[in-house]
Biopython code that builds the backbone (N, CA, C, O; Angstrom):
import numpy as np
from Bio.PDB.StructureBuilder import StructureBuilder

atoms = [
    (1, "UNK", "N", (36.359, 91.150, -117.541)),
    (1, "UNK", "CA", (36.775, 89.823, -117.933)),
    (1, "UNK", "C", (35.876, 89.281, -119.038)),
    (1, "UNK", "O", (36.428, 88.728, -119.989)),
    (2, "UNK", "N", (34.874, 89.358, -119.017)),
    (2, "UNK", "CA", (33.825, 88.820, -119.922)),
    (2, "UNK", "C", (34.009, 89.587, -121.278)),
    (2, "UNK", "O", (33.791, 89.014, -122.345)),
    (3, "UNK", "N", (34.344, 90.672, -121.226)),
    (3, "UNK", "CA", (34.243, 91.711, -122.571)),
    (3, "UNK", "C", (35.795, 91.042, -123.349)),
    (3, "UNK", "O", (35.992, 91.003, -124.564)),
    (4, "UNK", "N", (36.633, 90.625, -122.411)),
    (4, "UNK", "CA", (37.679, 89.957, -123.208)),
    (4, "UNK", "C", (37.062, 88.419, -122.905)),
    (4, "UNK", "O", (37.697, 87.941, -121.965)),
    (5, "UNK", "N", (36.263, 87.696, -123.285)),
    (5, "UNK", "CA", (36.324, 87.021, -124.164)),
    (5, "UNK", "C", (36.549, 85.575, -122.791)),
    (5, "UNK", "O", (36.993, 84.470, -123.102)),
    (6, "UNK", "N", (36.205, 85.882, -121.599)),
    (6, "UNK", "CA", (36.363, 84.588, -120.777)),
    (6, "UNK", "C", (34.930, 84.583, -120.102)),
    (6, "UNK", "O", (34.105, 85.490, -119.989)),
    (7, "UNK", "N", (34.908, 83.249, -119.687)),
    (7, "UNK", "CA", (33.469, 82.559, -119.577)),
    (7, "UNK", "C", (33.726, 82.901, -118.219)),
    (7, "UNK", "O", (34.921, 83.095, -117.994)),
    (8, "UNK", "N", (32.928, 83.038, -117.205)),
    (8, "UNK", "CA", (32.540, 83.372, -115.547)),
    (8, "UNK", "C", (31.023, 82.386, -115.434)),
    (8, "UNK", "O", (29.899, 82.519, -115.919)),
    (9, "UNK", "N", (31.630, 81.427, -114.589)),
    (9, "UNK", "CA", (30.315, 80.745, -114.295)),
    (9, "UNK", "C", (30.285, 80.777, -112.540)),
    (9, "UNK", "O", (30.947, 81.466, -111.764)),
    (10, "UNK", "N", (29.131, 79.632, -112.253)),
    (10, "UNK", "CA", (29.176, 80.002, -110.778)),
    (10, "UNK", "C", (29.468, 78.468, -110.081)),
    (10, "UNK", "O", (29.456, 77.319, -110.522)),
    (11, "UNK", "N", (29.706, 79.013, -108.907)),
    (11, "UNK", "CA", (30.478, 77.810, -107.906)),
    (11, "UNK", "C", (29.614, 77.598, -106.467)),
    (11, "UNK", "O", (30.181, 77.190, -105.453)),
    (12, "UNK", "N", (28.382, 77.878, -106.499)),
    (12, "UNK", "CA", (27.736, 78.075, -105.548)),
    (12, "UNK", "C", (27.823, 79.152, -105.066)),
    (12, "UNK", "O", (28.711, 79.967, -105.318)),
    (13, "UNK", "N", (26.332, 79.389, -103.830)),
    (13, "UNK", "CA", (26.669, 80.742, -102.961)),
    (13, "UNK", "C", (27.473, 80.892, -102.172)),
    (13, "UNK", "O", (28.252, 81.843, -102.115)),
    (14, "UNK", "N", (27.387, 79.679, -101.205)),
    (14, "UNK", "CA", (27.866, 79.805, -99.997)),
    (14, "UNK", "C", (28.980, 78.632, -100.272)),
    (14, "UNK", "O", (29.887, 78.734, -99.447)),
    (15, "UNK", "N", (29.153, 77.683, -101.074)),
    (15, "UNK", "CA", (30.861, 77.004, -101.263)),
    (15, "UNK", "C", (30.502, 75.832, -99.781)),
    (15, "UNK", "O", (31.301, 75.693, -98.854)),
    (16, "UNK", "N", (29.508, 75.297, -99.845)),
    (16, "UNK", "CA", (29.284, 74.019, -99.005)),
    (16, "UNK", "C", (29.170, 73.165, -99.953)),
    (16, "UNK", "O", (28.925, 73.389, -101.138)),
    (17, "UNK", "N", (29.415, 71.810, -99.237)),
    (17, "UNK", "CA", (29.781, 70.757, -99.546)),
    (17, "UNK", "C", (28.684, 70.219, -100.422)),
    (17, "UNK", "O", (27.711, 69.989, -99.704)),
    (18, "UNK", "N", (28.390, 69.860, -101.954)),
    (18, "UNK", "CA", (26.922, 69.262, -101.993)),
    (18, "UNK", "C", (26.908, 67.585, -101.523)),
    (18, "UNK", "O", (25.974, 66.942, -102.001)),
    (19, "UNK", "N", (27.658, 67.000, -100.823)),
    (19, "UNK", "CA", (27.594, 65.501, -100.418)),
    (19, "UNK", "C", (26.749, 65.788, -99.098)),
    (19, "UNK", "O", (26.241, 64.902, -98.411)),
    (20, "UNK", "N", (26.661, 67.362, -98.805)),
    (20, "UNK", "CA", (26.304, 67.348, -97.237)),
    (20, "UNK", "C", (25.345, 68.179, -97.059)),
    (20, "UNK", "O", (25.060, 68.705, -95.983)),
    (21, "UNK", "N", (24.696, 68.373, -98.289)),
    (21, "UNK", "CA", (23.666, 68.909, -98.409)),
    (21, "UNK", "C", (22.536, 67.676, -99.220)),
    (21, "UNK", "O", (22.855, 66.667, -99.848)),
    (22, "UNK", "N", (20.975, 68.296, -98.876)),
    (22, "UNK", "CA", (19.670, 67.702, -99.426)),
    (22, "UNK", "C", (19.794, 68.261, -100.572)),
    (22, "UNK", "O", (20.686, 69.035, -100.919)),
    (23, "UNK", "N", (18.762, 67.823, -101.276)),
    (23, "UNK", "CA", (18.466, 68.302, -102.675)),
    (23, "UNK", "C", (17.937, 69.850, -102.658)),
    (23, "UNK", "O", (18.429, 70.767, -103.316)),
    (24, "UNK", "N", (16.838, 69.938, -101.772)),
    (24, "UNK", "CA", (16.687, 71.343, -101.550)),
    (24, "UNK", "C", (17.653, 72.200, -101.594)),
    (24, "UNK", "O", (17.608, 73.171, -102.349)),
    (25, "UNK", "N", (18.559, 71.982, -100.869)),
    (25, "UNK", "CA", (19.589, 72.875, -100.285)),
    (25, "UNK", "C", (20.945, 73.198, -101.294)),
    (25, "UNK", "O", (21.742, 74.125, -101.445)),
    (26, "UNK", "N", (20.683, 71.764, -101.921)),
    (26, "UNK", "CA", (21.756, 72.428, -103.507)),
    (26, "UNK", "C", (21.224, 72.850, -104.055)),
    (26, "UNK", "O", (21.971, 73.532, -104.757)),
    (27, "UNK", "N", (19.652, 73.093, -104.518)),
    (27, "UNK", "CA", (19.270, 73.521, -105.805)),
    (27, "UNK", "C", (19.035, 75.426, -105.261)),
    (27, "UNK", "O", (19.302, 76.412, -105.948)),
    (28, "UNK", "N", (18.573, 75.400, -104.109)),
    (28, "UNK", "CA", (19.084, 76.718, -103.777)),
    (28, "UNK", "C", (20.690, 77.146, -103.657)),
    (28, "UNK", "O", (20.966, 78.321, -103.895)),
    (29, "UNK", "N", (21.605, 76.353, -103.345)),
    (29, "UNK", "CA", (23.087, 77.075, -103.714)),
    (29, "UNK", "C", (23.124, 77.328, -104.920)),
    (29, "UNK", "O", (23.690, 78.378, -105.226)),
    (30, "UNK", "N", (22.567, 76.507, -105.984)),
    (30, "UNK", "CA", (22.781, 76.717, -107.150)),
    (30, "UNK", "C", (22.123, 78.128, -107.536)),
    (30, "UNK", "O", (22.597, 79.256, -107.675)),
    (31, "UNK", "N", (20.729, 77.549, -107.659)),
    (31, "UNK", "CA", (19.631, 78.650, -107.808)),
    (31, "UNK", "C", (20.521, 80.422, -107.489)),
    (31, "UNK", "O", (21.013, 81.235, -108.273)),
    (32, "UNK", "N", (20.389, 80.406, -106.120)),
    (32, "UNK", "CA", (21.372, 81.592, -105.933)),
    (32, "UNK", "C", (22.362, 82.036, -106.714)),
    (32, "UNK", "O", (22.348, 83.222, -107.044)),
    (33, "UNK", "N", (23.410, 81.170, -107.159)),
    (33, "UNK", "CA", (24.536, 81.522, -107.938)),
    (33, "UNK", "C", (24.110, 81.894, -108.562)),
    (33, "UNK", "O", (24.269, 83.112, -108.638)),
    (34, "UNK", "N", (23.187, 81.236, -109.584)),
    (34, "UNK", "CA", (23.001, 81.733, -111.081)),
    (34, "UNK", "C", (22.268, 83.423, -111.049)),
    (34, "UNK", "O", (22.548, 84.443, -111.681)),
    (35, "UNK", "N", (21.220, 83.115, -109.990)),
    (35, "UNK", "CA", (20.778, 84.602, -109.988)),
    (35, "UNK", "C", (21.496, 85.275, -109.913)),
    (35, "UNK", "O", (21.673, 85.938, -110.935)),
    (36, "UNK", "N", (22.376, 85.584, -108.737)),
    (36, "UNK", "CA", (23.572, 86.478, -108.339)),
    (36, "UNK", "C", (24.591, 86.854, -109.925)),
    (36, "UNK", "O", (24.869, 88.009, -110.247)),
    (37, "UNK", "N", (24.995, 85.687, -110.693)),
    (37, "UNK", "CA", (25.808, 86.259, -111.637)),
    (37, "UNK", "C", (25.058, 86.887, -113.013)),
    (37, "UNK", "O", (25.675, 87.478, -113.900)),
    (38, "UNK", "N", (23.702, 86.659, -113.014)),
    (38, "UNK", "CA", (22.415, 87.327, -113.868)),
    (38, "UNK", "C", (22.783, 88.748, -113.627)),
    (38, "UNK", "O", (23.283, 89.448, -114.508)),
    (39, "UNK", "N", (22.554, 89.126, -112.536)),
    (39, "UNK", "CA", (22.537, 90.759, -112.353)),
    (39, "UNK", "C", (23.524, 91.287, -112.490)),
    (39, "UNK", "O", (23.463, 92.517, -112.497)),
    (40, "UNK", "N", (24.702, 90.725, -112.640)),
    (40, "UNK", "CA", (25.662, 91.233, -113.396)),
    (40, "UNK", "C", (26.242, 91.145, -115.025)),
    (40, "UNK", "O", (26.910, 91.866, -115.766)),
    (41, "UNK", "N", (25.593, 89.869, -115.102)),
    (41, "UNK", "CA", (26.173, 89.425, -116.497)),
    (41, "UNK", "C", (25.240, 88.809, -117.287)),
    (41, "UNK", "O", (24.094, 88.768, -116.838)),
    (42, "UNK", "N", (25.488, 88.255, -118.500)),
    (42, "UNK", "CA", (24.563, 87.374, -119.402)),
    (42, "UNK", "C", (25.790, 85.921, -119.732)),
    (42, "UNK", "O", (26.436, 85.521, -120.701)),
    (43, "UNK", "N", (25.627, 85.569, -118.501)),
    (43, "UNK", "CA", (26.602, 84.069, -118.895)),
    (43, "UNK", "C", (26.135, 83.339, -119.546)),
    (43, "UNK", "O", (24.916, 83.351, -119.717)),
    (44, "UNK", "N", (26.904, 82.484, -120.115)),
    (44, "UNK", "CA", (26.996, 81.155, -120.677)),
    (44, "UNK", "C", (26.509, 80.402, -118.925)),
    (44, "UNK", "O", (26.897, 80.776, -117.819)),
    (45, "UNK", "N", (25.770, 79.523, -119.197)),
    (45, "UNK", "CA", (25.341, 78.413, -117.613)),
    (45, "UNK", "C", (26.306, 77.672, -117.856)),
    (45, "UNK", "O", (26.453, 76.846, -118.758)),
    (46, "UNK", "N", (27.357, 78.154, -116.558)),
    (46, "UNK", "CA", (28.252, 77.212, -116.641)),
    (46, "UNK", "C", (28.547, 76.921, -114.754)),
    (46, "UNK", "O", (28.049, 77.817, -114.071)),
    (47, "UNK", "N", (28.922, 76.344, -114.338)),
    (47, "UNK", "CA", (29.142, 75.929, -112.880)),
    (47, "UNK", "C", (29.668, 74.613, -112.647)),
    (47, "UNK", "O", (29.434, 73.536, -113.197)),
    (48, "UNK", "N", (30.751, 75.082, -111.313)),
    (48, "UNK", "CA", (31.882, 74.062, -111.209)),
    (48, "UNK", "C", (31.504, 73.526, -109.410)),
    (48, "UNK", "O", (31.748, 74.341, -108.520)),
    (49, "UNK", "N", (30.939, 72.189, -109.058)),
    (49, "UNK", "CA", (30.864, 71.835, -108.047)),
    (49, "UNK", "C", (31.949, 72.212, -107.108)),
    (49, "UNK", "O", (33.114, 71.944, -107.399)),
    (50, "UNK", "N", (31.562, 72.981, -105.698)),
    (50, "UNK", "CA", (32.218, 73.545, -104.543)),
    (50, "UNK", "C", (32.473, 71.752, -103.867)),
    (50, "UNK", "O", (31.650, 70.900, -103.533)),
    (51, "UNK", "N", (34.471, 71.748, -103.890)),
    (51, "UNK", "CA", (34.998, 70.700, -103.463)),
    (51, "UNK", "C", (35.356, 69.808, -104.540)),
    (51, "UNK", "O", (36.385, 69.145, -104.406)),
    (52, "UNK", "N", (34.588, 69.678, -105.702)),
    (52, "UNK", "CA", (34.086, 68.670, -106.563)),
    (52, "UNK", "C", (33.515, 67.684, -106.252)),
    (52, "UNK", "O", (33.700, 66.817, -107.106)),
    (53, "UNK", "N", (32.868, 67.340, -105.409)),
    (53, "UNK", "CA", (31.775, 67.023, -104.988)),
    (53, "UNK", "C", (30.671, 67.239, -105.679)),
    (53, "UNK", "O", (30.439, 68.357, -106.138)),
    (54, "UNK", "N", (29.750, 66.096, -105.868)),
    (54, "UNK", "CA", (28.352, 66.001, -106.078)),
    (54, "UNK", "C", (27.845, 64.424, -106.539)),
    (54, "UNK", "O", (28.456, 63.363, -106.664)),
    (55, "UNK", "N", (26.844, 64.701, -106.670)),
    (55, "UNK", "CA", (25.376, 63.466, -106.291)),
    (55, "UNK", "C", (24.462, 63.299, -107.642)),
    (55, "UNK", "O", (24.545, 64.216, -108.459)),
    (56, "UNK", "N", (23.945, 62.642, -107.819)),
    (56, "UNK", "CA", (23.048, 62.248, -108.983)),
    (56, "UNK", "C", (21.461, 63.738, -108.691)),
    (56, "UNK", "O", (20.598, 64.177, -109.451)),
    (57, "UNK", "N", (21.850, 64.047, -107.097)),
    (57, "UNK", "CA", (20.570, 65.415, -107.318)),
    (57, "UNK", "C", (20.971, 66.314, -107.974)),
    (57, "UNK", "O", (20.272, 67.001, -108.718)),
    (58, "UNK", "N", (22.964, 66.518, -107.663)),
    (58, "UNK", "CA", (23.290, 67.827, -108.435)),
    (58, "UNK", "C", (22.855, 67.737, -109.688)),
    (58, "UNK", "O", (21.915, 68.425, -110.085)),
    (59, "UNK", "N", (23.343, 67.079, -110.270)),
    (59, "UNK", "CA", (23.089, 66.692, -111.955)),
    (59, "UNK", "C", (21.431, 66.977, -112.186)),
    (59, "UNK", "O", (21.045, 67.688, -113.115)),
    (60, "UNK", "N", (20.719, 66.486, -111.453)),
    (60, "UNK", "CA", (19.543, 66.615, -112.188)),
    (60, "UNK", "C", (18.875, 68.486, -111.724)),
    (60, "UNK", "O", (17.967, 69.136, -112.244)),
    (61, "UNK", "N", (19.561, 68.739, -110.881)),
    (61, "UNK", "CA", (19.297, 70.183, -110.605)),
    (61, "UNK", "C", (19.821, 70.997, -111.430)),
    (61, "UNK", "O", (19.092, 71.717, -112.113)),
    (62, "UNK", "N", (21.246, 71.050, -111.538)),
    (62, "UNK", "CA", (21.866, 71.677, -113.440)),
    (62, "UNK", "C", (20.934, 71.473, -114.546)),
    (62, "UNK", "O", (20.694, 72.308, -115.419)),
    (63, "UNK", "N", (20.489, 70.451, -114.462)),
    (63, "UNK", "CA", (19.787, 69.885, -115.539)),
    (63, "UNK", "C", (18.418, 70.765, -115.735)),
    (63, "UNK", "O", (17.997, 71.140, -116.829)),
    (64, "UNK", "N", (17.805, 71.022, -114.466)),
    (64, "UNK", "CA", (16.382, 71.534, -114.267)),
    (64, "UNK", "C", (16.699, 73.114, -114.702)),
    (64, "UNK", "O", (15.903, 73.702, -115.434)),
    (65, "UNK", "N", (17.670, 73.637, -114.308)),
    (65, "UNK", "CA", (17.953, 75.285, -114.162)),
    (65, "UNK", "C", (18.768, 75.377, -115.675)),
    (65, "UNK", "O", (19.181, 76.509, -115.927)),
    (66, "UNK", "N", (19.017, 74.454, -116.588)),
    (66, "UNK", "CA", (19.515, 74.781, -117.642)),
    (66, "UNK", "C", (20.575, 75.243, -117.854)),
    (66, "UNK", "O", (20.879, 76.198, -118.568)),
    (67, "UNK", "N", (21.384, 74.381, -117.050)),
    (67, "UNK", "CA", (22.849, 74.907, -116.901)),
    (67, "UNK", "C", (23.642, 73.978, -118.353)),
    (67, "UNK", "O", (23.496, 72.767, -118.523)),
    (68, "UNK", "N", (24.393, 74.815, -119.184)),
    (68, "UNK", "CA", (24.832, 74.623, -119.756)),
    (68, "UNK", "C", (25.979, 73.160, -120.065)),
    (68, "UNK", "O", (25.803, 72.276, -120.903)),
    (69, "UNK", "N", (27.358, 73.318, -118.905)),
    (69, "UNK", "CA", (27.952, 72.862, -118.291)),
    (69, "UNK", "C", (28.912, 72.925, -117.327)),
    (69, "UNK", "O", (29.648, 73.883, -117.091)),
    (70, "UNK", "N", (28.862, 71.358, -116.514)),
    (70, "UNK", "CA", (29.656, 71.457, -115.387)),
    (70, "UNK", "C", (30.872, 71.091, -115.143)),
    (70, "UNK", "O", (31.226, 70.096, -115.776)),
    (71, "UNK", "N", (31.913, 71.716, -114.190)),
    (71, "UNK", "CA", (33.062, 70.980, -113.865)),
    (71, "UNK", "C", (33.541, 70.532, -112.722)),
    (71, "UNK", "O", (33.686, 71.374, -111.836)),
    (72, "UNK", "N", (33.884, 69.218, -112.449)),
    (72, "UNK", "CA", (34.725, 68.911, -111.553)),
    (72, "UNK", "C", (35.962, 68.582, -111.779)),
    (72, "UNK", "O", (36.562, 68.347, -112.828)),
    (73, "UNK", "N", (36.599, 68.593, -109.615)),
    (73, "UNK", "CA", (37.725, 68.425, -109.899)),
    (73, "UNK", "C", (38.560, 67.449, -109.630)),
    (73, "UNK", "O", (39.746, 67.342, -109.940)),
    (74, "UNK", "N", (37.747, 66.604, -108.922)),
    (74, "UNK", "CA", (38.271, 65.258, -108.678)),
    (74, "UNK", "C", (39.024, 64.294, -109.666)),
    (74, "UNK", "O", (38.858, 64.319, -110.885)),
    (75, "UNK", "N", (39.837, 63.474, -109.025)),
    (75, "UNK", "CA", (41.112, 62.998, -110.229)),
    (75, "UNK", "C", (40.641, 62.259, -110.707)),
    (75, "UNK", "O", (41.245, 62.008, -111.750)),
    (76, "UNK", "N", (39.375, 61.352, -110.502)),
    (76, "UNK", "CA", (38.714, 60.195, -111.225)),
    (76, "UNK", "C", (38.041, 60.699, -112.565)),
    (76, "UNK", "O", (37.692, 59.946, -113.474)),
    (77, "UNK", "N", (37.881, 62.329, -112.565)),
    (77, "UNK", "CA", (37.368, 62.794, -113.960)),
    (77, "UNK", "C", (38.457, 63.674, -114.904)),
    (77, "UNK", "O", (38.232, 64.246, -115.971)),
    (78, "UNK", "N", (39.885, 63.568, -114.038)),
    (78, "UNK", "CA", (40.935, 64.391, -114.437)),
    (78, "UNK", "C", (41.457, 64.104, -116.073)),
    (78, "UNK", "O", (42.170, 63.164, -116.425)),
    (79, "UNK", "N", (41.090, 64.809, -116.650)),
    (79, "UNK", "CA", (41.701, 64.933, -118.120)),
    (79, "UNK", "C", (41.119, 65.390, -119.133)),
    (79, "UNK", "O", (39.914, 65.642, -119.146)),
    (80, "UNK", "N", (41.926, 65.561, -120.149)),
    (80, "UNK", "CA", (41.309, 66.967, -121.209)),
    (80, "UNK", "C", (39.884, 66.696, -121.890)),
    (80, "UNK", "O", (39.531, 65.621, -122.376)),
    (81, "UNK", "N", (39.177, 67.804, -121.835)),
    (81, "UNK", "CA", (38.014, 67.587, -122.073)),
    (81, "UNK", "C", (37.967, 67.217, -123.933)),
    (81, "UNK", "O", (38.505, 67.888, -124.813)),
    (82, "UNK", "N", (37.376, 66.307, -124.053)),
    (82, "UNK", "CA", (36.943, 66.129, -125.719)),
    (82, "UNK", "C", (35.897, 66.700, -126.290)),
    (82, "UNK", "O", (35.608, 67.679, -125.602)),
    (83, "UNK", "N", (35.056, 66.585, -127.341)),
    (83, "UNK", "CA", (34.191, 67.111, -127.789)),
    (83, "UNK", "C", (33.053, 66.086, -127.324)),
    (83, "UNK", "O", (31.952, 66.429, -126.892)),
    (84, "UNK", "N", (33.434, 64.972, -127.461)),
    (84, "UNK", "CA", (32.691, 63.688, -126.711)),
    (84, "UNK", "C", (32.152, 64.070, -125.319)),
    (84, "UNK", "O", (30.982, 63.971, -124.950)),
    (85, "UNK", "N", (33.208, 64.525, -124.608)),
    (85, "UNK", "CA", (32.982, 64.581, -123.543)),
    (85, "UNK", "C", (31.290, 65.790, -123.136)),
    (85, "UNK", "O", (30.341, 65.729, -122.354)),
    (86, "UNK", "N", (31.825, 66.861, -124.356)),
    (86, "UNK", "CA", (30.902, 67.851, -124.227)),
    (86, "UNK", "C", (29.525, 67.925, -124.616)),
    (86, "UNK", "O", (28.638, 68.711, -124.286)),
    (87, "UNK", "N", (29.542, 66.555, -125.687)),
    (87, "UNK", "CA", (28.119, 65.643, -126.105)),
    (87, "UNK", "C", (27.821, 65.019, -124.885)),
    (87, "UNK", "O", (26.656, 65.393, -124.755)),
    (88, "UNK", "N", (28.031, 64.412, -124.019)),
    (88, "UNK", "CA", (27.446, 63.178, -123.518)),
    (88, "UNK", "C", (27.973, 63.041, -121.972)),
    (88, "UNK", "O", (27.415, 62.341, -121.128)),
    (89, "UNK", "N", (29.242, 63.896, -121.730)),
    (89, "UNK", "CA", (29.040, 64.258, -120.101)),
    (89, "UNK", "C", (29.375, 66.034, -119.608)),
    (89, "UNK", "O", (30.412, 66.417, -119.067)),
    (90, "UNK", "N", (28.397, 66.743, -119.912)),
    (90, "UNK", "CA", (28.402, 68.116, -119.537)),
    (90, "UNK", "C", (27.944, 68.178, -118.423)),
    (90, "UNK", "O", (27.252, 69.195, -118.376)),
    (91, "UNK", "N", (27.933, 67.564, -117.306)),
    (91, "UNK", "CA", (27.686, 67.764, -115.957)),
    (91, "UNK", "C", (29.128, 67.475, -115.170)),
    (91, "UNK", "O", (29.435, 67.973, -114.087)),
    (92, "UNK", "N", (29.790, 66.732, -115.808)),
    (92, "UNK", "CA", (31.060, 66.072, -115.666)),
    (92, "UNK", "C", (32.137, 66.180, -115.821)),
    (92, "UNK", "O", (33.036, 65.474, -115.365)),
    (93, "UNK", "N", (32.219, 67.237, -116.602)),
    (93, "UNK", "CA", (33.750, 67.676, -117.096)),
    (93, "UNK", "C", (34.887, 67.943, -116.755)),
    (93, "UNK", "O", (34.461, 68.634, -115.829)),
    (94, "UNK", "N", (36.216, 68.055, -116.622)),
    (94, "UNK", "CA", (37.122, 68.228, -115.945)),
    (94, "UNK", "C", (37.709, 69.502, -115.979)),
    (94, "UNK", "O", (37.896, 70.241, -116.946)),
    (95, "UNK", "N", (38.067, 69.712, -114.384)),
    (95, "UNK", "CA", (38.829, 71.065, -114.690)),
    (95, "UNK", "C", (40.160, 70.700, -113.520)),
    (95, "UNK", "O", (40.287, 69.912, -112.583)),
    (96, "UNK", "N", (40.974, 71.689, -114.136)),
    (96, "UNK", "CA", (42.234, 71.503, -113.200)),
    (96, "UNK", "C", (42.318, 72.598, -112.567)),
    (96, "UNK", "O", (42.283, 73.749, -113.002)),
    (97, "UNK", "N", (42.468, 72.082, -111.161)),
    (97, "UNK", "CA", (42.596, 73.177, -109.932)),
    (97, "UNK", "C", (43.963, 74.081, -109.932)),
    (97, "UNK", "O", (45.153, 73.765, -109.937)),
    (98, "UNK", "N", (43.285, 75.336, -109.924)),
    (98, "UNK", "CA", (44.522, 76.352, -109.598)),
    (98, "UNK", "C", (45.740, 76.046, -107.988)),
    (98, "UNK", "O", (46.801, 76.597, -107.693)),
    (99, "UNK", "N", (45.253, 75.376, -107.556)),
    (99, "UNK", "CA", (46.296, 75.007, -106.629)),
    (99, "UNK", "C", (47.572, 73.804, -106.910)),
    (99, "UNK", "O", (48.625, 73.483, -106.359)),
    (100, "UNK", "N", (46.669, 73.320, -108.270)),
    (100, "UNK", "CA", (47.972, 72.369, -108.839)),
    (100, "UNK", "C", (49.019, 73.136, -109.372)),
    (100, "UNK", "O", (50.122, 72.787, -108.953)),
    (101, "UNK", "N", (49.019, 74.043, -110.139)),
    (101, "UNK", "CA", (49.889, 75.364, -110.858)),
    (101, "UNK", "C", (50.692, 75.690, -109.789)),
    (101, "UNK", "O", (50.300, 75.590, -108.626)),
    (102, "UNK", "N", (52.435, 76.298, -110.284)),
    (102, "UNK", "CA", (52.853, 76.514, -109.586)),
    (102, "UNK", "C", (53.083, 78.012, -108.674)),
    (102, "UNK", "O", (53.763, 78.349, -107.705)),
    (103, "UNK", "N", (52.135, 78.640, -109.559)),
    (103, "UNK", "CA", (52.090, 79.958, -109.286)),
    (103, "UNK", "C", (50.221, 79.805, -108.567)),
    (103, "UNK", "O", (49.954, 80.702, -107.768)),
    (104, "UNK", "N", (49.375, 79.047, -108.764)),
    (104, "UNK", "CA", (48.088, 79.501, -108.771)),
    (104, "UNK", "C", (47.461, 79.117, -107.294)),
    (104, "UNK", "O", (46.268, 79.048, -106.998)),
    (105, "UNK", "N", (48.887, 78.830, -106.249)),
    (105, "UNK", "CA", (48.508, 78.479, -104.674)),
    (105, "UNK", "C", (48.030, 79.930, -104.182)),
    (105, "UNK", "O", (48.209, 80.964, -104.826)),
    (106, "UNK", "N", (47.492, 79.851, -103.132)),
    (106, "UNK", "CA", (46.730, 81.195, -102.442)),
    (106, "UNK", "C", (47.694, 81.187, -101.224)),
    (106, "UNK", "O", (48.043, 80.278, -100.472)),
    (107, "UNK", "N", (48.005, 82.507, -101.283)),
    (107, "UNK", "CA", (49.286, 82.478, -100.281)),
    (107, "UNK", "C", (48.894, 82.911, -98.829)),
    (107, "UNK", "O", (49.748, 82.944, -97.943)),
]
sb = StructureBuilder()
sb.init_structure("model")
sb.init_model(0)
sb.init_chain("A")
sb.init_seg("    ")
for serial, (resi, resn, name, xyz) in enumerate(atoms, 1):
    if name == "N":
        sb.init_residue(resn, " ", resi, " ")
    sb.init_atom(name, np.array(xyz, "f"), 0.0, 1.0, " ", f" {name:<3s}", serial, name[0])
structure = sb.get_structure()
């Protein structure tokens, strides 16, 4: 996937909630991800909050580990990303869930 030309970022290890996690405990889900997709790849830091969910720790934990940018999926951030958006909210960005598609439900 990567050799054609698509970005693979990470979504956490374990896909818990970060509203229900400490700060510790996200910056190790995170932490993990990124390692885990290192040994396979040379990504772009990119990572999409598990649920879309997150907290002013997530952000500053992306922030610490040099994550490029983030996406959620919640509808309060729903819509096409601008270039603006990619200046001034890269922790924030929107993505649209494959379960909205009519083909992209998990059967």
């Amino acid at each position: 996937m990567q050799a054609n030309k698509m970005i693979i970022g990470a979504h956490s290890f374990n896909h818990l909630n970060f509203l229900k996690l400490n700060k510790e405990e996200q910056f190790e889900e995170v932490n993990k991800s990124f390692k885990t997709l290192d040994r396979f790849l040379n990504p772009l830091k990119t990572f999409c909050y598990p649920y879309g969910e997150f907290n002013i720790d997530s952000k500053e934990i992306l922030e610490k580990l040099s994550c490029n940018f983030a996406f959620v999926s919640l509808d309060y951030y729903k819509k096409d990303i601008t270039l603006e958006d990619l200046k001034n909210n890269p922790y924030t960005l929107s993505r649209y869930d494959c379960n909205e598609f009519q083909f992209g439900q998990a059967n």
